[in-house]
N, C-alpha and C positions, 0 to 999 in steps of 0.2 A: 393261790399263787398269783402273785403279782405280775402283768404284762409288761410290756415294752412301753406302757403309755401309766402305766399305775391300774390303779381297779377300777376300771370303766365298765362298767353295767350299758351295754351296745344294746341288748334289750329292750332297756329303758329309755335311752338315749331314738332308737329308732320312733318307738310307738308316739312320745313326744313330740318328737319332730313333726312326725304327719301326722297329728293334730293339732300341731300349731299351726302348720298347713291348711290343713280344711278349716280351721276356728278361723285365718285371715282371711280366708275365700269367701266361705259362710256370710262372715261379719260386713265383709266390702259389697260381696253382693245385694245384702240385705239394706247396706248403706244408699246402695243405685236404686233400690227400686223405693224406698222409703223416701230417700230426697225429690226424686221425682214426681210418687206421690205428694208428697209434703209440699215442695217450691215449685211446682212445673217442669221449666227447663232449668236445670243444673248449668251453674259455670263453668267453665273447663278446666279451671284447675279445681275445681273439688270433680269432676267427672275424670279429669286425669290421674288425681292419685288414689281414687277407689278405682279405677283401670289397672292400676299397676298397683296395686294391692292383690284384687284378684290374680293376675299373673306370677307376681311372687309367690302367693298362696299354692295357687298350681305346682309351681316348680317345686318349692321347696318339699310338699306333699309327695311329687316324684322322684325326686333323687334321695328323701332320706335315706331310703331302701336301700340304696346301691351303697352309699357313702357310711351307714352306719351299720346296718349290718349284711354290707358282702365286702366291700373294700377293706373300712378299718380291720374288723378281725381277719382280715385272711395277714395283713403285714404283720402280726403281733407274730 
């Protein structure tokens, strides 16, 4: 049976999201400690958008949960 939004697979949609979550956290961190070892001290704007890589990472990792599956399905 079809939803209110069509056939969304919220399942699928969650476990994705918070690993695409942890894969940008992962990867940006791995980016900080790598360019440091690599160049020394890092520029600030490549320090600043593997900062806010990480952060994203974080967040998106914790709200998919809520957003994909406890939000979306409860309005369907």
């Amino acid at each position: 049976m079809s939803g209110r939004y069509g056939d969304v697979d919220y399942h699928r949609l969650t476990k994705t999201s918070v690993g695409f979550g942890v894969s940008l956290f992962v990867v940006a961190a791995l980016g900080t400690f790598a360019g440091d070892a690599m160049f020394g001290e890092m520029t600030g704007l490549g320090e600043t958008l593997l900062t806010n890589a990480e952060l994203l990472g974080v967040a998106i990792a914790f709200t998919a949960p809520f957003v994909f599956g406890i939000l979306l399905p409860l309005t369907e």
